[in-house]
N, C-alpha and C positions, 0 to 999 in steps of 0.2 A: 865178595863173599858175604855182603850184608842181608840177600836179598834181595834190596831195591837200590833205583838208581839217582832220587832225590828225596830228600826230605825235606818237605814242607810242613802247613803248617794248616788248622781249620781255623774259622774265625772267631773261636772259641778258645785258642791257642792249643789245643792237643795236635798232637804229632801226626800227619800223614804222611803215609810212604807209597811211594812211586816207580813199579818196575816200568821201563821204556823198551819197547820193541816196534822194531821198524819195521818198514815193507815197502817196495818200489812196483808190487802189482796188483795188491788190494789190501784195504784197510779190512774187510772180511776175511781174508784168507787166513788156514792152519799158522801156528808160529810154534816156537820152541820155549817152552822153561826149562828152567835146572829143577835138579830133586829139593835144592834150597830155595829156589824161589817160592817154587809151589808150597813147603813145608813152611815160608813164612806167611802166605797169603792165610793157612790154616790157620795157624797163631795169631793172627793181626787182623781179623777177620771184617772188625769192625775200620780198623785206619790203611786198609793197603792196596793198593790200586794197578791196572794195568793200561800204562796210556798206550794207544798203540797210534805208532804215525805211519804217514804217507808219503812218500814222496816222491812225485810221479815230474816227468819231465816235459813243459807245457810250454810252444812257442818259445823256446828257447831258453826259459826260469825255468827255476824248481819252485812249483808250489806246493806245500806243505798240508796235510789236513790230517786231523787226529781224533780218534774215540777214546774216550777213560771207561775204560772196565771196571765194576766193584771187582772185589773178592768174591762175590756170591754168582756174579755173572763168570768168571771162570772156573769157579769149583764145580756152578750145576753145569758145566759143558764137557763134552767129551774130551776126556785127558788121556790119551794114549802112551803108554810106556815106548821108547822107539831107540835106545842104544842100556845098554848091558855091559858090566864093566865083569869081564874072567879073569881070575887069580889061578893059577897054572901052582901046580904042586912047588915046583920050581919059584915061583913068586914068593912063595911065604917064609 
């Protein structure tokens, strides 16, 4: 619920923070935030990051590769809304 999934650190000592998302079919491909992830990327716009890894299955190892997103490399990109939470009269 924090937002991210590591907190590190610059060499400066200010706080960076790390949402991780995976994929086993391309380190380019669509992925999923939460409405909290992305509402902290806005907020932290300057320290908050999206690494995204790789991990494709090669000769028999998993080898690993990964991209760090700024905050500004996935705000300027297409953010699509894709699930909707309904409160039913009943619900409330």
């Amino acid at each position: 619920g924090l937002g991210y999934d590591i907190l590190s650190f610059f060499n400066d000592e200010r706080e960076k923070y790390i949402e991780v998302k995976s994929s086993t079919i391309s380190i380019n491909s669509s992925f999923n935030i939460s409405r909290n992830e992305l509402g902290f990327l806005r907020e932290n716009s300057e320290n908050a990051f999206i690494c995204r890894v790789l991990v494709s299955k090669d000769v028999g190892s998993y080898i690993p590769s990964y991209e760090m997103l700024s905050s500004s490399d996935v705000l300027n990109s297409e953010i699509t809304p894709t699930s909707f939470i309904v409160k039913t009269k009943s619900n409330n």
